[in-house]
N, C-alpha and C positions, 0 to 999 in steps of 0.2 A: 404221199401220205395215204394209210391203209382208212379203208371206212372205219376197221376197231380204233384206232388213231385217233378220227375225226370225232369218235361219238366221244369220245374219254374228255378231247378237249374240251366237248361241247359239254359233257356233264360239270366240271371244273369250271368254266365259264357260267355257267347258270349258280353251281357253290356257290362263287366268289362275290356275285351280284345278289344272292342272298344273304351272306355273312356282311358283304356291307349296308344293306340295308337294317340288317339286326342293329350292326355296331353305332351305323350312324343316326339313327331313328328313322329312318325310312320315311317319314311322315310332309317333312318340311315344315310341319307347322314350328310358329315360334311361339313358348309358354308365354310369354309377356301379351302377344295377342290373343290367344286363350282367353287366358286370366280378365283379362277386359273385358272380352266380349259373351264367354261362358257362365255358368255358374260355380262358386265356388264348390271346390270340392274336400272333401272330407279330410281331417288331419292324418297324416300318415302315422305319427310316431306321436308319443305321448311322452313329456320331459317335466323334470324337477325344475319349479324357478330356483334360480337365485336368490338369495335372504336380502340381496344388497347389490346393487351395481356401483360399479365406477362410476364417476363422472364423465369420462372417455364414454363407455357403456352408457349411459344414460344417455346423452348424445346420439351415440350412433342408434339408439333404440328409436328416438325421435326420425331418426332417418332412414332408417328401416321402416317402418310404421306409414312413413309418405312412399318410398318409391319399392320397398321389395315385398310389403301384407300383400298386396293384390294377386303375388305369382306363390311366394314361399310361406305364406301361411300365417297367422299372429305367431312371434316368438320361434320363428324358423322352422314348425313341425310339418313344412311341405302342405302340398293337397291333391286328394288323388286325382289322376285325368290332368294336372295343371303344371304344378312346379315339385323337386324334390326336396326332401327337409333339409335343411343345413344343419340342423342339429343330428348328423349321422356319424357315422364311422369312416365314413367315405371321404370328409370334410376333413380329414385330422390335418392337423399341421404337419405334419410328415408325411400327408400326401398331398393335399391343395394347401399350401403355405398361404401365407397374408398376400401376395403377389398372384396369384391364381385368381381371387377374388378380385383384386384392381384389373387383369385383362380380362375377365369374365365382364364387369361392366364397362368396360371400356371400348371392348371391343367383340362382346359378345361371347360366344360359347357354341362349337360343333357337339349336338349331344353323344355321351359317350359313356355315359355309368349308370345311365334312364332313359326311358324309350316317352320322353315328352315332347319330344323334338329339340330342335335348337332354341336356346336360348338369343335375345337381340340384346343388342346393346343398351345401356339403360343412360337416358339424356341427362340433363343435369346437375350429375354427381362431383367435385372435385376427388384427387385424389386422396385430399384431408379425410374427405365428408366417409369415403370408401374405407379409409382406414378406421376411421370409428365405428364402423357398421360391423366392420370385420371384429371391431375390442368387444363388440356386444355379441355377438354370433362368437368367441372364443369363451365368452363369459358363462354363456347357456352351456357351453360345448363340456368347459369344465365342471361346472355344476350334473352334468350326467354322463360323468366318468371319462370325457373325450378327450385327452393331453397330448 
């Protein structure tokens, strides 16, 4: 292999260990430990409540409120430095379905659409409990145009 050869690889190989770093949050940190031990940070996004929840919604708002305020913010609008909103675009059901969010607590999350780092697993949840959380974070979603 020519030295021009070698440097090309070598450049390629430094790319690649950059663009995964971008991709993967480079950081290690997990926002769940963040959010515990940091200070809260600022809402990302600013949304219309709802007039009315479900009772589903109501529910999962109650369980949201225990195990996902500390990282994703009151009412899903993210915080900067911590967690991202779920009341985004990003979130639609055509692109994280209601099953994205059951392995995101379940089994955590490699970061990949925010540079917060990884997401950990969140303890306590059933998949019942997940799925109401997700009827209240679709509730907000549709309330600011997200279908």
């Amino acid at each position: 292999m020519s030295l021009k050869q070698s440097a090309i690889l070598l450049v390629l190989a430094v790319l690649a260990v950059l663009a995964g770093n971008y991709m993967f949050g480079g950081s290690g940190r997990e926002a769940g430990t963040e959010a515990q031990n940091g200070p809260d940070g600022a809402p990302m996004v600013e949304i219309v409540l709802p007039a009315a929840l479900s009772a589903a919604a109501q529910a999962g708002k109650r369980l949201y409120d225990e195990k996902c305020v500390s990282c994703h913010g009151r009412n899903a609008v993210g915080q900067e430095e911590v967690a991202p909103p779920l009341v985004h675009i990003i979130y639609e059901p055509g692109h994280h379905g209601d099953e994205s969010f059951q392995r995101a607590v379940a089994l955590g999350v490699r970061a990949h659409h925010w540079r917060f780092g990884n997401m950990a697993p969140v303890e306590g949840l059933t998949r019942e409990d997940v799925a109401l959380i997700v009827a209240y974070i679709r509730e907000l979603q549709r309330a600011n145009g997200i279908e």
